[in-house]
MIMARKOL-892190 format. One line per field, with one value per residue (C-alpha): chain; x, y, z. Coordinates in Angstrom, 3 decimals, always signed. Layout:
MIMARKOL-892190
unit	(A_...)
px	(X_...)
py	(Y_...)
pz	(Z_...)
end
This chain:
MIMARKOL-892190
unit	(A_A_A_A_A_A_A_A_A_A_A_A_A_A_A_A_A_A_A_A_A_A_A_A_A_A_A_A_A_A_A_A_A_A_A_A_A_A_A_A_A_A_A_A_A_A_A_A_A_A_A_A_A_A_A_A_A_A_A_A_A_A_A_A_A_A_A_A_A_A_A_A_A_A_A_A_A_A_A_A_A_A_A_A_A_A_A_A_A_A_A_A_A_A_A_A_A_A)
px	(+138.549_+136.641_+134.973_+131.621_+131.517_+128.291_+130.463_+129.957_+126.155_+126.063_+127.579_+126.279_+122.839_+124.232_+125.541_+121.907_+120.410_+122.889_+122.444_+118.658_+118.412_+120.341_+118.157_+115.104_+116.295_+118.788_+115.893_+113.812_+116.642_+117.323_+113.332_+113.549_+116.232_+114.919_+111.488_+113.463_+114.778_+112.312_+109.895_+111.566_+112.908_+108.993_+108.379_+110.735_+109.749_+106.409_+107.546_+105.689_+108.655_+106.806_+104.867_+108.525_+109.172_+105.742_+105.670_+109.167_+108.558_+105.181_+106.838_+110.221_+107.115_+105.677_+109.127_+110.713_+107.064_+107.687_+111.031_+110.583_+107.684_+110.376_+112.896_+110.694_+109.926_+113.698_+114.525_+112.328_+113.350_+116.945_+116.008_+113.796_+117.479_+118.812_+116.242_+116.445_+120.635_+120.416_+117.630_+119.994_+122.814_+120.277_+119.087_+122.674_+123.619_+120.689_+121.189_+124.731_+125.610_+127.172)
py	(+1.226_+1.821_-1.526_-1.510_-1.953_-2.571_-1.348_+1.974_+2.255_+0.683_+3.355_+5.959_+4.553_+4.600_+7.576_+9.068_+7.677_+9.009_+12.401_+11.985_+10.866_+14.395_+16.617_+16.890_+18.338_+20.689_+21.711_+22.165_+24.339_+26.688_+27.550_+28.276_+30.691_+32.166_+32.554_+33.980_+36.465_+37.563_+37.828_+39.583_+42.166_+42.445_+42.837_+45.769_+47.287_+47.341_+49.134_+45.926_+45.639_+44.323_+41.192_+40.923_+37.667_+36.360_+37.383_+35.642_+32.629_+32.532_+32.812_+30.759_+27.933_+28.371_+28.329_+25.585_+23.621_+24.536_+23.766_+20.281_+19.338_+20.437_+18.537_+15.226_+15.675_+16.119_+13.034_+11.142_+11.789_+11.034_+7.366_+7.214_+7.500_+4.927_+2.585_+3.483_+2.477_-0.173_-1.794_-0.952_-2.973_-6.039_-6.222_-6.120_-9.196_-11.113_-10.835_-11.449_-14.212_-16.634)
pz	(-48.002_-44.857_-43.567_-41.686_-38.068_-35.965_-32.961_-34.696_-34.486_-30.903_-29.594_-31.400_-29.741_-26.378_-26.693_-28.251_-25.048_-22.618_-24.042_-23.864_-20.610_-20.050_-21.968_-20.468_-17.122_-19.231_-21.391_-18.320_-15.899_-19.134_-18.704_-15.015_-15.797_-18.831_-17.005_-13.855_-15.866_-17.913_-14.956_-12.992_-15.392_-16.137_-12.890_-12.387_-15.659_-14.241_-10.980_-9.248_-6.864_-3.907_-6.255_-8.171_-6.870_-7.331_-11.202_-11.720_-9.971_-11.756_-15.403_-14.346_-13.330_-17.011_-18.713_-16.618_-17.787_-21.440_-21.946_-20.104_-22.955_-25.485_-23.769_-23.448_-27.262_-27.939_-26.012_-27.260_-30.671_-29.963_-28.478_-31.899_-33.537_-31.373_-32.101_-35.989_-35.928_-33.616_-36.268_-38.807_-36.972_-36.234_-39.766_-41.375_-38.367_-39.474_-43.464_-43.106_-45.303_-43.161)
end
């Protein structure tokens, strides 16, 4: 029979956090590049070769803004985890019989 261990949810909140604090500029350089991309293969389908770089900086700008708001919401829903186990551990420590 498995046994419960607090150790267990500790670091499944650190590691929640670590991966959060990680997110939001993973979330945010997979925009750039999708926006990079899909501006500038815009611009060329366009035939606006000389304002190219403009359009792909311009969308890579809205991307890279976009996915950091959908990286900020995913962090903070993975510190919201955290904080969910780590009460978990703190309530099972305090009505512990002793």
């Amino acid at each position: 029979m498995v046994a419960y261990d607090s150790k267990v949810l500790y670091e499944f909140a650190d590691r929640l956090y670590k991966q959060a604090s990680r997110i939001v500029l993973s979330y945010t350089i997979a925009g750039v590049v999708i926006g990079l991309m899909l501006g500038g293969g815009a611009a060329v389908a366009a035939e606006a070769r000389d304002s190219a770089w403009v359009v792909a900086i311009v969308v890579a700008v809205l991307f890279g803004a976009a996915g950091f708001s959908m990286g900020q919401e995913k962090a903070f829903s993975l510190r919201l985890q955290a904080q969910t186990a780590l009460c978990h551990a703190k309530i099972e420590e305090n009505t512990r019989p002793r």
